[in-house]
DOLUM-995468 format. One record per residue: x, y, z of N, C-alpha, C, O in turn; residue in one letter. Coordinates in steps of 0.05 Angstrom, whole numbers, padded with zeros to 5 digits, always signed. Layout:
N
XYZXYZXYZXYZA
...
REM end
This chain:
294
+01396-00802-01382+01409-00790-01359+01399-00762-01353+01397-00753-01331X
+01395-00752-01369+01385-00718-01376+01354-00718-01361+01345-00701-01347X
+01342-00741-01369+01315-00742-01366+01313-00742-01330+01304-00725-01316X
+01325-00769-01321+01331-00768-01292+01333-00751-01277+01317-00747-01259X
+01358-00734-01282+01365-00708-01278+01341-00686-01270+01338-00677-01247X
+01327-00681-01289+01309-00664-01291+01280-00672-01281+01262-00655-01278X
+01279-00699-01276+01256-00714-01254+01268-00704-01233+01257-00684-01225X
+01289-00712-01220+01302-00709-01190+01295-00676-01181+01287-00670-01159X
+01301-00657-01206+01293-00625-01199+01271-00619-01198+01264-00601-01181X
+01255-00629-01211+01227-00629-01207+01215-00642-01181+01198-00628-01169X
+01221-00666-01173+01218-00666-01137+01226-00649-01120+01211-00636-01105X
+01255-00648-01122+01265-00632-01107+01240-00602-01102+01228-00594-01082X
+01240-00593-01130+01231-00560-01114+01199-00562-01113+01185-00541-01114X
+01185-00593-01112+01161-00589-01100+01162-00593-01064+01149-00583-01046X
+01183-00614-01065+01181-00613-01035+01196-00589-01026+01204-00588-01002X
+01200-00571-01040+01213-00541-01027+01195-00525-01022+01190-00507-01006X
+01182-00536-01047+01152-00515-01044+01142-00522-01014+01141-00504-00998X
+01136-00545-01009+01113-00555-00990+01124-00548-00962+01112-00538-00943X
+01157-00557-00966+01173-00549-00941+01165-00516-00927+01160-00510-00904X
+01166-00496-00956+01158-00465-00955+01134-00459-00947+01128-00439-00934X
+01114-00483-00957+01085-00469-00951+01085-00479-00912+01075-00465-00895X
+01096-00501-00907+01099-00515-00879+01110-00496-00858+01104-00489-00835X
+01134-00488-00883+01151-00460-00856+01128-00434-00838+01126-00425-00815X
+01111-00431-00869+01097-00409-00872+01081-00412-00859+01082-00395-00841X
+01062-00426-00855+01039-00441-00841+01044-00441-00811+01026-00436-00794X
+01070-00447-00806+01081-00451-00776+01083-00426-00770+01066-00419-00754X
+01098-00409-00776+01104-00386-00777+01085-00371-00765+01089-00357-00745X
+01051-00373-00787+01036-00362-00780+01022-00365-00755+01009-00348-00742X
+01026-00387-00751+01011-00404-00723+01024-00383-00700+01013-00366-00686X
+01055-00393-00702+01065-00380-00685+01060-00351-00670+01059-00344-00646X
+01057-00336-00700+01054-00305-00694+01028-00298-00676+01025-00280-00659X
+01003-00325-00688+00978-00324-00670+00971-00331-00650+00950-00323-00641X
+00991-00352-00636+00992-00358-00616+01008-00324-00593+00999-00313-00572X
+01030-00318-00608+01043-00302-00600+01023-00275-00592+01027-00263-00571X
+01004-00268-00610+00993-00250-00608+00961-00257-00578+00952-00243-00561X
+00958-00280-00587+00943-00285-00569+00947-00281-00539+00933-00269-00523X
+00975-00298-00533+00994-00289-00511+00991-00260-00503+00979-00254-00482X
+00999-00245-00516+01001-00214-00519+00975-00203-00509+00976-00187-00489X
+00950-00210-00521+00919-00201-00518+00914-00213-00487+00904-00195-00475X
+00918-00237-00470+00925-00250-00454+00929-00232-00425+00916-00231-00403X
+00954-00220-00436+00969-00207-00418+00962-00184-00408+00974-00172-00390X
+00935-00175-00422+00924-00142-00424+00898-00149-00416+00884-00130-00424X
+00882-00169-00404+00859-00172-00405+00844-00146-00390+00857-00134-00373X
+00824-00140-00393+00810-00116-00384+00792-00135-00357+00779-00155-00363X
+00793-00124-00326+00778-00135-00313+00749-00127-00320+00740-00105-00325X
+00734-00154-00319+00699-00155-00320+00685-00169-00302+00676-00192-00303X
+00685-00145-00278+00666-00165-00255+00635-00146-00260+00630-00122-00265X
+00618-00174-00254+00591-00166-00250+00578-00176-00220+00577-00198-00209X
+00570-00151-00212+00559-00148-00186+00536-00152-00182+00523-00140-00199X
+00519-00166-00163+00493-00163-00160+00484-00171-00127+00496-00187-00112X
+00468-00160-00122+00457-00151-00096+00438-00162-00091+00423-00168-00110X
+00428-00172-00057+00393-00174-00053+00403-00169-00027+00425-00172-00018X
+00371-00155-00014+00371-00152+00016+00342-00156+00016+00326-00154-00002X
+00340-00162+00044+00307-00166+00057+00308-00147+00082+00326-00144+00098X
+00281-00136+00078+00287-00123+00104+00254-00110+00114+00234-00115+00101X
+00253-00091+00142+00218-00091+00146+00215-00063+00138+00236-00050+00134X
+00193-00052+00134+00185-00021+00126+00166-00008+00151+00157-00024+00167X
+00162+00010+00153+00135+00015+00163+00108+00010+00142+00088-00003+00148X
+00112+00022+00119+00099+00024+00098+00108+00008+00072+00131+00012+00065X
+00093-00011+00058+00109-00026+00026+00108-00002+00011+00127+00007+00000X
+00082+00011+00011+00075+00025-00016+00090+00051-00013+00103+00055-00033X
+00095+00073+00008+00112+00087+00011+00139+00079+00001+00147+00086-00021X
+00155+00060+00018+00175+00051+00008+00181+00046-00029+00196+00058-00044X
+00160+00023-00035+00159+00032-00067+00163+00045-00075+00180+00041-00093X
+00152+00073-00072+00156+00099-00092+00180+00110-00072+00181+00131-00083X
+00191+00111-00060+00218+00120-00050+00235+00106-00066+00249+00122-00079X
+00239+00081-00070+00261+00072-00078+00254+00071-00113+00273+00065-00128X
+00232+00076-00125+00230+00083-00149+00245+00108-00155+00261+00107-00174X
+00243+00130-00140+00254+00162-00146+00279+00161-00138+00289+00183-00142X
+00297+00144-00126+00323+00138-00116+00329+00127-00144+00334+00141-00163X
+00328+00104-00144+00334+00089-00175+00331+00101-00191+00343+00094-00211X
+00317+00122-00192+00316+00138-00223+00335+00167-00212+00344+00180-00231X
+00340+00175-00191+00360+00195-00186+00388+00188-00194+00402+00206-00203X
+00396+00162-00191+00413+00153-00188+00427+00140-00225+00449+00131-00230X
+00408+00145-00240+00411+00137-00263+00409+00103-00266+00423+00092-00283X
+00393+00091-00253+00376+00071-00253+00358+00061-00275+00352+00075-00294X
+00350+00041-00271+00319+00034-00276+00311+00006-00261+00325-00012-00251X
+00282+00011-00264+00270-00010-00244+00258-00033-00263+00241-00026-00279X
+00268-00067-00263+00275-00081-00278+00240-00096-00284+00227-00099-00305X
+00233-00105-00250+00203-00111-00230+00203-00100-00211+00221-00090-00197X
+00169-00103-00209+00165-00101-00185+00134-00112-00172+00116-00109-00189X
+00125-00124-00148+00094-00130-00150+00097-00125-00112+00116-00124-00097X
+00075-00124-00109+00063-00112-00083+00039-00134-00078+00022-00132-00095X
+00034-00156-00057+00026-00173-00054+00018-00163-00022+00035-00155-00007X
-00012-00165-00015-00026-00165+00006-00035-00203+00015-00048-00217+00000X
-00025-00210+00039-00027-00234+00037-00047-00238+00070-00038-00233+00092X
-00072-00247+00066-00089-00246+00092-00090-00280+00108-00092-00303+00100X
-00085-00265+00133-00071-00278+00154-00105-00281+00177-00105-00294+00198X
-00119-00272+00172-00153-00286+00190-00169-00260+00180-00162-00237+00175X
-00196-00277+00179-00219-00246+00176-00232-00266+00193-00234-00291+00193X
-00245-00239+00209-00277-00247+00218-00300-00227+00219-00295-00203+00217X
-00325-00235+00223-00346-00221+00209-00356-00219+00242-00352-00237+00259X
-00374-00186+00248-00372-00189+00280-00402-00172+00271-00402-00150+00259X
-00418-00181+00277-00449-00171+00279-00456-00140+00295-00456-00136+00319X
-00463-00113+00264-00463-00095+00272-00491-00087+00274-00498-00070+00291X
-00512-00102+00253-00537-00078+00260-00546-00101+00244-00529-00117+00235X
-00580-00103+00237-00593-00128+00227-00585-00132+00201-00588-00156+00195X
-00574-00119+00181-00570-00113+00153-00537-00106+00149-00528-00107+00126X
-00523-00099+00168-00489-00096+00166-00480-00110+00189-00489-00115+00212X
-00453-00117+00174-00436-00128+00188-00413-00125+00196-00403-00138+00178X
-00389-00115+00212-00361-00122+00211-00340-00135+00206-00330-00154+00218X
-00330-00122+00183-00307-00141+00182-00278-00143+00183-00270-00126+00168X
-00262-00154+00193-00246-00145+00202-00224-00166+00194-00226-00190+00200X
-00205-00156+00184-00174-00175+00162-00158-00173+00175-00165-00152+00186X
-00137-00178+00184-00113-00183+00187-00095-00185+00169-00101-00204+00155X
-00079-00178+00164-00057-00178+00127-00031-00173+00137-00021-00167+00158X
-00022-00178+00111+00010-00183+00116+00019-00167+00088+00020-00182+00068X
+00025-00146+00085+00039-00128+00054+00069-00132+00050+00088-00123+00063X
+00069-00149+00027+00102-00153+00017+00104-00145-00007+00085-00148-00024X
+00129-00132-00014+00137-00111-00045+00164-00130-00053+00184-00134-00039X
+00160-00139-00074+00183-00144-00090+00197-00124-00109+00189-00101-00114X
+00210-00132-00115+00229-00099-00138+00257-00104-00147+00276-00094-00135X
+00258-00116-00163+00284-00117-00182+00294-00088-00190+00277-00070-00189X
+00317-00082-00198+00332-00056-00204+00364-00066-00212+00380-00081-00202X
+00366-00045-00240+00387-00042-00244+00407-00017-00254+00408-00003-00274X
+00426-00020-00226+00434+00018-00219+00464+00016-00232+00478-00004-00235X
+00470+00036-00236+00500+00037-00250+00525+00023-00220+00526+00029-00196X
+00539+00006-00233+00556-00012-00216+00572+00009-00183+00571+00004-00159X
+00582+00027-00194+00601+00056-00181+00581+00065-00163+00588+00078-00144X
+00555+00058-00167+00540+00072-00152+00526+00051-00121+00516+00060-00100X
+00531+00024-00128+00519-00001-00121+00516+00013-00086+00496+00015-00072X
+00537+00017-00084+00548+00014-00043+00528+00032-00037+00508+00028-00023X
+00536+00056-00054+00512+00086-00043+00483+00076-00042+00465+00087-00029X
+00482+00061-00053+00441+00054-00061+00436+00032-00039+00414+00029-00030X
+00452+00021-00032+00445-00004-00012+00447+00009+00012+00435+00001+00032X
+00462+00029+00013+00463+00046+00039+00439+00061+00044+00425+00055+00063X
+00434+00080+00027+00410+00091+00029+00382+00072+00030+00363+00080+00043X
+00381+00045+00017+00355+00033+00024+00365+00014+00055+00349-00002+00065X
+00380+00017+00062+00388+00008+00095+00377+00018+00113+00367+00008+00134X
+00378+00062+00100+00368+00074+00122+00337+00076+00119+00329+00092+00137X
+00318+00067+00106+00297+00072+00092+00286+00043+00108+00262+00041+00108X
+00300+00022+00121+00283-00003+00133+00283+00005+00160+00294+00025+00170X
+00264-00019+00177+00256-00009+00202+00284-00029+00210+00304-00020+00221X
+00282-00055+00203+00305-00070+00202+00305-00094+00184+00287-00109+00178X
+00339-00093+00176+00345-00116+00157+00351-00136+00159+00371-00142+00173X
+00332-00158+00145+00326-00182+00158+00359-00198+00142+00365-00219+00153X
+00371-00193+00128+00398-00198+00112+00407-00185+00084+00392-00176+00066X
+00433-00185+00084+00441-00164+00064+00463-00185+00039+00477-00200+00052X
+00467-00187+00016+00484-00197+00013+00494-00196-00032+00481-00197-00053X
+00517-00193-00027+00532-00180-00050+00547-00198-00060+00557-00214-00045X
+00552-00200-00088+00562-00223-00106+00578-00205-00118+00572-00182-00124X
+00607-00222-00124+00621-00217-00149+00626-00234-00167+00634-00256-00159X
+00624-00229-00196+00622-00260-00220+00653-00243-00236+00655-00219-00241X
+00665-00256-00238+00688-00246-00251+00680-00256-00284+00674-00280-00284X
+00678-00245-00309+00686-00253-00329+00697-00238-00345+00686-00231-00366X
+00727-00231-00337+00742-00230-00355+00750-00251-00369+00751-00244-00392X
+00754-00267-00366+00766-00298-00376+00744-00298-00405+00751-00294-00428X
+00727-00302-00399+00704-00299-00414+00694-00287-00435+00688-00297-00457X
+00691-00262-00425+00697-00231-00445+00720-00236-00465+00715-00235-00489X
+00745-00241-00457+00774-00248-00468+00768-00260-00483+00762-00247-00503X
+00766-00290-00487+00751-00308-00499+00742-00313-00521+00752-00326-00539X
+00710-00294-00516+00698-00288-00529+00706-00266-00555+00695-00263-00577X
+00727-00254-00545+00732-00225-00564+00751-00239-00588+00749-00236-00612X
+00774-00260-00568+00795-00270-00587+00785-00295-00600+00801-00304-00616X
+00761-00309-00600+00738-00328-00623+00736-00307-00636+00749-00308-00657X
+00725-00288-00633+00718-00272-00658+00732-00263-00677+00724-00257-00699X
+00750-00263-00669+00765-00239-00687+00785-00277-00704+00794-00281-00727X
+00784-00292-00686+00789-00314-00704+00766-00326-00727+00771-00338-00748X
+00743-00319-00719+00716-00323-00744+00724-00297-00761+00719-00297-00786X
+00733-00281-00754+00735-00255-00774+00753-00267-00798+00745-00271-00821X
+00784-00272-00785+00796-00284-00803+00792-00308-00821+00793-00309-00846X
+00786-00329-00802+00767-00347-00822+00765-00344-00850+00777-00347-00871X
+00738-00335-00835+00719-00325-00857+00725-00307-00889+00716-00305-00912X
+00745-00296-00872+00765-00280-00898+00777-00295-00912+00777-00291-00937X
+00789-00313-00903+00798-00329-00913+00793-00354-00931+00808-00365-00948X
+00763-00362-00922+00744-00388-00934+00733-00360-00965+00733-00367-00989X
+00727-00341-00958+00713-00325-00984+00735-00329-01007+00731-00335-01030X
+00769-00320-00988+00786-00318-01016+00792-00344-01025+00803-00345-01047X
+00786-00368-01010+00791-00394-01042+00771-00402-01035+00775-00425-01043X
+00742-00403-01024+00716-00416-01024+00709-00411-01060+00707-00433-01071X
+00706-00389-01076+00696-00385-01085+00667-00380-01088+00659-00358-01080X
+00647-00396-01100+00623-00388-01106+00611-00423-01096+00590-00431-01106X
+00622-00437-01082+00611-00466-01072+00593-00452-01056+00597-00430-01045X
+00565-00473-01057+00549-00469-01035+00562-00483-01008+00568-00468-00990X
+00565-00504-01006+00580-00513-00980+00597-00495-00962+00597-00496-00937X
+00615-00477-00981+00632-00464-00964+00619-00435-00960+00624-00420-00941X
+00606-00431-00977+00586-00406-00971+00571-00405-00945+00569-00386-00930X
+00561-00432-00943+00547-00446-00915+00567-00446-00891+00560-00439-00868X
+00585-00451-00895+00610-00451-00873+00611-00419-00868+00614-00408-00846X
+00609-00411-00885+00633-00379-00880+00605-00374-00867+00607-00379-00843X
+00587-00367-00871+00564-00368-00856+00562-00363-00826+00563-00343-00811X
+00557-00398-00823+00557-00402-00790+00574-00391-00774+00570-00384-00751X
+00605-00389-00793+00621-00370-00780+00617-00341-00760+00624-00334-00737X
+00603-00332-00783+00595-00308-00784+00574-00313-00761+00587-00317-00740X
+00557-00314-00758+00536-00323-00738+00553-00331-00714+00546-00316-00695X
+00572-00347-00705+00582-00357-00689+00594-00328-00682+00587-00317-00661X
+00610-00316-00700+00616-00284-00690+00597-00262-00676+00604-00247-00658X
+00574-00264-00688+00556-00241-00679+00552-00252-00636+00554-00239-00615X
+00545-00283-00645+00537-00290-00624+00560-00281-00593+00554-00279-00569X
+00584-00277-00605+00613-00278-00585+00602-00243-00573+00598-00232-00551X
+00600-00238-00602+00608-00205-00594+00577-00198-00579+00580-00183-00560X
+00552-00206-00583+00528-00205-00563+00536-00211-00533+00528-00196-00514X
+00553-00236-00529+00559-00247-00508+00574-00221-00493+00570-00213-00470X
+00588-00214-00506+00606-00196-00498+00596-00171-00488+00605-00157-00469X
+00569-00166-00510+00552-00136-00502+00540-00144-00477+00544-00129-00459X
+00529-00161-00474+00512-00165-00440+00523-00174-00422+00509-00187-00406X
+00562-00173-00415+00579-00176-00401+00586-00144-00406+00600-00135-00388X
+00579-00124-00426+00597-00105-00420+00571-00083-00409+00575-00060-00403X
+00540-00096-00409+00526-00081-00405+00520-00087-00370+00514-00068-00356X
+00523-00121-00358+00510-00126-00334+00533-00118-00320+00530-00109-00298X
+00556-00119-00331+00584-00097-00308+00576-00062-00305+00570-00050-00284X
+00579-00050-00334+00566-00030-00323+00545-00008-00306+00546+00016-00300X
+00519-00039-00303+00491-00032-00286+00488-00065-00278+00485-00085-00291X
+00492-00059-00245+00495-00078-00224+00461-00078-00218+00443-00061-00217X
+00462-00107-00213+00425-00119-00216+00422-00127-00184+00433-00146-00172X
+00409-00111-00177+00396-00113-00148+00368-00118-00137+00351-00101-00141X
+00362-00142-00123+00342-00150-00116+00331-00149-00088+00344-00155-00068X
+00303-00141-00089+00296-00116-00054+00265-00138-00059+00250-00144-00078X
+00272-00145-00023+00243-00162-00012+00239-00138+00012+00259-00134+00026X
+00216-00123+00016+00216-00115+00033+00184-00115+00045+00165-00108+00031X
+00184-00123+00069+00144-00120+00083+00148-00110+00103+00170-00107+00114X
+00116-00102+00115+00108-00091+00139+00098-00107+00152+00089-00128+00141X
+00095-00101+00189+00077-00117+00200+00053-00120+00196+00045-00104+00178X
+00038-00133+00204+00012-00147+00205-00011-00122+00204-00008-00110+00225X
-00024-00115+00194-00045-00094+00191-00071-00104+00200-00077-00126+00192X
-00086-00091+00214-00110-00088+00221-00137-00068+00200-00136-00044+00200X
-00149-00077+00190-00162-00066+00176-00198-00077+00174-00207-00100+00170X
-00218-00047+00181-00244-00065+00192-00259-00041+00159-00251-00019+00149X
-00283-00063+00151-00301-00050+00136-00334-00065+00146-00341-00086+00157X
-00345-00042+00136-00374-00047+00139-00391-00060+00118-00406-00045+00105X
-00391-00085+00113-00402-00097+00092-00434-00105+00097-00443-00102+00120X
-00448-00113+00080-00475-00120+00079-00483-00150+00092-00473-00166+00076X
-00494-00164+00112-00499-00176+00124-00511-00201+00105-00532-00202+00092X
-00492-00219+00108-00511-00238+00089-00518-00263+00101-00514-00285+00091X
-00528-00259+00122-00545-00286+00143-00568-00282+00133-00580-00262+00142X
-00582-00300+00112-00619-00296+00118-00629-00291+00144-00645-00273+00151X
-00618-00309+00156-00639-00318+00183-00644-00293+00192-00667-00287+00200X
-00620-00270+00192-00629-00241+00207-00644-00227+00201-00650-00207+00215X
-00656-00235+00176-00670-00216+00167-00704-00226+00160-00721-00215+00146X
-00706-00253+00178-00727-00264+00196-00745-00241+00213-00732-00230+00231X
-00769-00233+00212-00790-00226+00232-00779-00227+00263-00765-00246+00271X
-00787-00204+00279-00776-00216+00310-00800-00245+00316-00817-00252+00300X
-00794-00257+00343-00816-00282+00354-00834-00268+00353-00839-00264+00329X
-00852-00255+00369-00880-00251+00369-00889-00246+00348-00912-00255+00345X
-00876-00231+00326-00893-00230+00289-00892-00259+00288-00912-00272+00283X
-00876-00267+00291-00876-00296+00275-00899-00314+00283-00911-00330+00269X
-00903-00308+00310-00921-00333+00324-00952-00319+00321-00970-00331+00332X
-00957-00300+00311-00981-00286+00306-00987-00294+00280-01007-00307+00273X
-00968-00285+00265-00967-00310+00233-00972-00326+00227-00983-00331+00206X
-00960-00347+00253-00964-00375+00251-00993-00378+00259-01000-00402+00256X
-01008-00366+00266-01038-00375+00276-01051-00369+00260-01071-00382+00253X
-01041-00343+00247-01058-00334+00222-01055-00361+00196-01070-00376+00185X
-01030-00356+00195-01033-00386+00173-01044-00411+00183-01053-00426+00165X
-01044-00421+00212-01059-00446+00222-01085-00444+00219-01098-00464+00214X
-01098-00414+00224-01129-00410+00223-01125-00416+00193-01133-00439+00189X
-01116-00402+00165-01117-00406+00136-01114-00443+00130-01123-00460+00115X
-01103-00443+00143-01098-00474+00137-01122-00493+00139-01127-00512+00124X
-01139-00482+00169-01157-00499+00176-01177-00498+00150-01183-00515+00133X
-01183-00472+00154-01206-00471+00130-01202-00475+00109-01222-00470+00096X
-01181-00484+00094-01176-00493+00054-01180-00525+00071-01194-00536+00054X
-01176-00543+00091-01183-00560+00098-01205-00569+00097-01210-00589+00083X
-01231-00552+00116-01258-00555+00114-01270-00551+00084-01289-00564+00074X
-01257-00535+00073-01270-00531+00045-01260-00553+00029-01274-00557+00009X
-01236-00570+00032-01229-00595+00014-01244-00607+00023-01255-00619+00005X
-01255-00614+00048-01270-00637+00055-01291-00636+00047-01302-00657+00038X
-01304-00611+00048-01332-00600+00043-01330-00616+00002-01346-00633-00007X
-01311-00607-00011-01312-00619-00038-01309-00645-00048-01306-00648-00073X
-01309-00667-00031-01296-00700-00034-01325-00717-00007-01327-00739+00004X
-01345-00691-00006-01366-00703+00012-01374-00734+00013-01374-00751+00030X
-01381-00730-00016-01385-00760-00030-01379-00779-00020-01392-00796-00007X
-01355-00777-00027-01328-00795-00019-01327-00804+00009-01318-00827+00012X
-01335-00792+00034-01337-00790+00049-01358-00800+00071-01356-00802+00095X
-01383-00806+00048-01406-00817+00057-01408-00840+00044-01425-00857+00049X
-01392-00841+00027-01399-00871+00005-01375-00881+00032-01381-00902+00043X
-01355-00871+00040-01340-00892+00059-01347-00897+00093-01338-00913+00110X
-01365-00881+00095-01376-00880+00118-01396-00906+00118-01397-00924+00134X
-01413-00902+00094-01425-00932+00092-01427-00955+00085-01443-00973+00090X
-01396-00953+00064-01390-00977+00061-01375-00991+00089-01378-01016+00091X
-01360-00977+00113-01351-00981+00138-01370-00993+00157-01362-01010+00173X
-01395-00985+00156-01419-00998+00166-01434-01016+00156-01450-01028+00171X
-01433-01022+00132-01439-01043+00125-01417-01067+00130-01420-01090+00138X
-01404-01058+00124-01374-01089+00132-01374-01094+00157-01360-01113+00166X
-01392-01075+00179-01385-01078+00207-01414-01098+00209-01414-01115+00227X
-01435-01096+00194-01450-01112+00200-01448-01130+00194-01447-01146+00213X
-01445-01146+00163-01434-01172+00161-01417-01182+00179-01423-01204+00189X
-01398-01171+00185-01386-01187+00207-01403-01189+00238-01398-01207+00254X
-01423-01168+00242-01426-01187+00267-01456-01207+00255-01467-01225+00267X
-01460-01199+00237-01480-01219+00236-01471-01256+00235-01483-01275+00245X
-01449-01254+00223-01426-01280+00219-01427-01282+00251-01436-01304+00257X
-01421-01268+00271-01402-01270+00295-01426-01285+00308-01423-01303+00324X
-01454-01274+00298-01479-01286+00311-01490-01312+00308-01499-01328+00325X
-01488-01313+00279-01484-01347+00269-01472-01366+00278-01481-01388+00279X
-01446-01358+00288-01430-01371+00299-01425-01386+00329-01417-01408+00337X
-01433-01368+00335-01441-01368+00365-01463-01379+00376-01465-01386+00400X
-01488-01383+00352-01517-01394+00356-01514-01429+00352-01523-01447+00366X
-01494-01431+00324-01482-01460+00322-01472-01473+00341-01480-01495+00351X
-01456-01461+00348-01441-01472+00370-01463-01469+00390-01463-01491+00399X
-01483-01454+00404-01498-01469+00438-01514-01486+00417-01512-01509+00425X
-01527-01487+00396-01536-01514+00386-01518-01539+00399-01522-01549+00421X
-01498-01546+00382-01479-01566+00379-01474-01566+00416-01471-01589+00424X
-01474-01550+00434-01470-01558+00456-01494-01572+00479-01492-01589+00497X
-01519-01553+00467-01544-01573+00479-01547-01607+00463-01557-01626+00474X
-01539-01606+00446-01543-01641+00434-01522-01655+00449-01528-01677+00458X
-01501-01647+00453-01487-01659+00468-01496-01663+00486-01484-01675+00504X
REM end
């Protein structure tokens, strides 16, 4: 009976235990939920702003360095930028036997990324408004991430605890060493997230297309037609006789060297002309024979 007794107490105050560690456990939840609530309620607004306009210049490359020394007045910096000449017809117009005209037509467009402190955004888009001849469109974004930022801050600080927590009964396991780890990593990564939400709110990212009209532009380049640089007609046709007279004579003089040749065919040509009419004579003599017997 004694023994029973003292089994029954021994259940009893493990499920008191468990009941206590259950209270405790809830408890805790609660308080973190509670606190979360709390963190919730206080969120810090995080909007990030960003800008583009297009618009015409008189000048790209002026403009460029204007809005470089603005951006940097302004406590700026300039993120890109590239300057692109884009040709729209050339033609080549005949200036003298050896030069030529040439003459391009182009089109100059400047791209330019920038990123200016947020407080300052309105003032800078104003000032490069008054700096266009006109703006071809203007247009401004807001990204809200507070939600985000929030988020991100209250993961972390939940990997913080974690992690505190996996070290004090992990012990010295590699497995959980590995866990508390990634934790940790998963933390750095929140609070990064967080730095380039607390850095792209602070400096608002603005993007500038801006060109000029069509340019006219002539250079004097080197003439590269052979043909122009041909003899006028009358050299040429004085030339040409001179080389027809040179021509004749390396002629007479080849002939003059293949003489031989020339007489061995001359008389072999006369001899073949006589056989044949001697045949033609034979022939012809047979036949008035054969016609007087008849």
């Amino acid at each position: 009976m004694k023994r029973n007794i003292i089994a029954i107490a021994i259940i009893l105050t493990i499920f008191g235990c468990n009941n206590a560690n259950k209270n405790d456990q809830n408890v805790e939840a609660k308080e973190s939920i509670m606190a979360v609530d709390s963190v919730a309620t206080v969120a810090e607004p995080k909007i990030i702003k960003t800008a583009d306009m297009r618009f015409r210049v008189k000048n790209v490359q002026n403009t460029k360095e204007q809005l470089s020394q603005t951006i940097k007045a302004q406590g700026g910096t300039v993120a890109e930028f590239s300057i692109e000449s884009i040709i729209q017809e050339t033609q080549k117009v005949k200036q003298s036997v050896d030069s030529l005209k040439e003459i391009t037509s182009y089109r100059t467009e400047g791209y330019l990324v920038a990123n200016v402190p947020a407080e300052k955004l309105d003032d800078f888009t104003n000032t490069v408004a008054k700096m266009a001849v006109f703006v071809d469109n203007q247009s401004l974004k807001l990204d809200d991430q507070s939600l985000a930022y929030l988020g991100n801050r209250m993961k972390a600080g939940n990997r913080i605890e974690a992690a505190n927590q996996m070290n004090k009964v992990a012990g010295k396991k590699s497995t959980s060493v590995e866990t508390s780890l990634n934790i940790k990593d998963d933390y750095v990564d929140k609070k990064l997230q967080n730095l380039s939400i607390d850095n792209r709110v602070k400096y608002s990212t603005i993007t500038l297309q801006f060109y000029q009209d069509n340019t006219i532009k002539t250079t004097v380049v080197a003439n590269d037609d052979i043909y122009d640089y041909k003899p006028a007609f009358g050299n040429r046709l004085w030339m040409g006789i001179i080389n027809g007279w040179t021509i004749f004579k390396e002629l007479i003089i080849g002939l003059a060297n293949i003489w031989a040749l020339i007489l061995t065919g001359v008389a072999i040509f006369f001899l073949i002309r006589y056989f044949i009419r001697k045949d033609k004579i034979k022939t012809q003599a047979s036949g008035s024979l054969t016609d007087n017997r008849i």
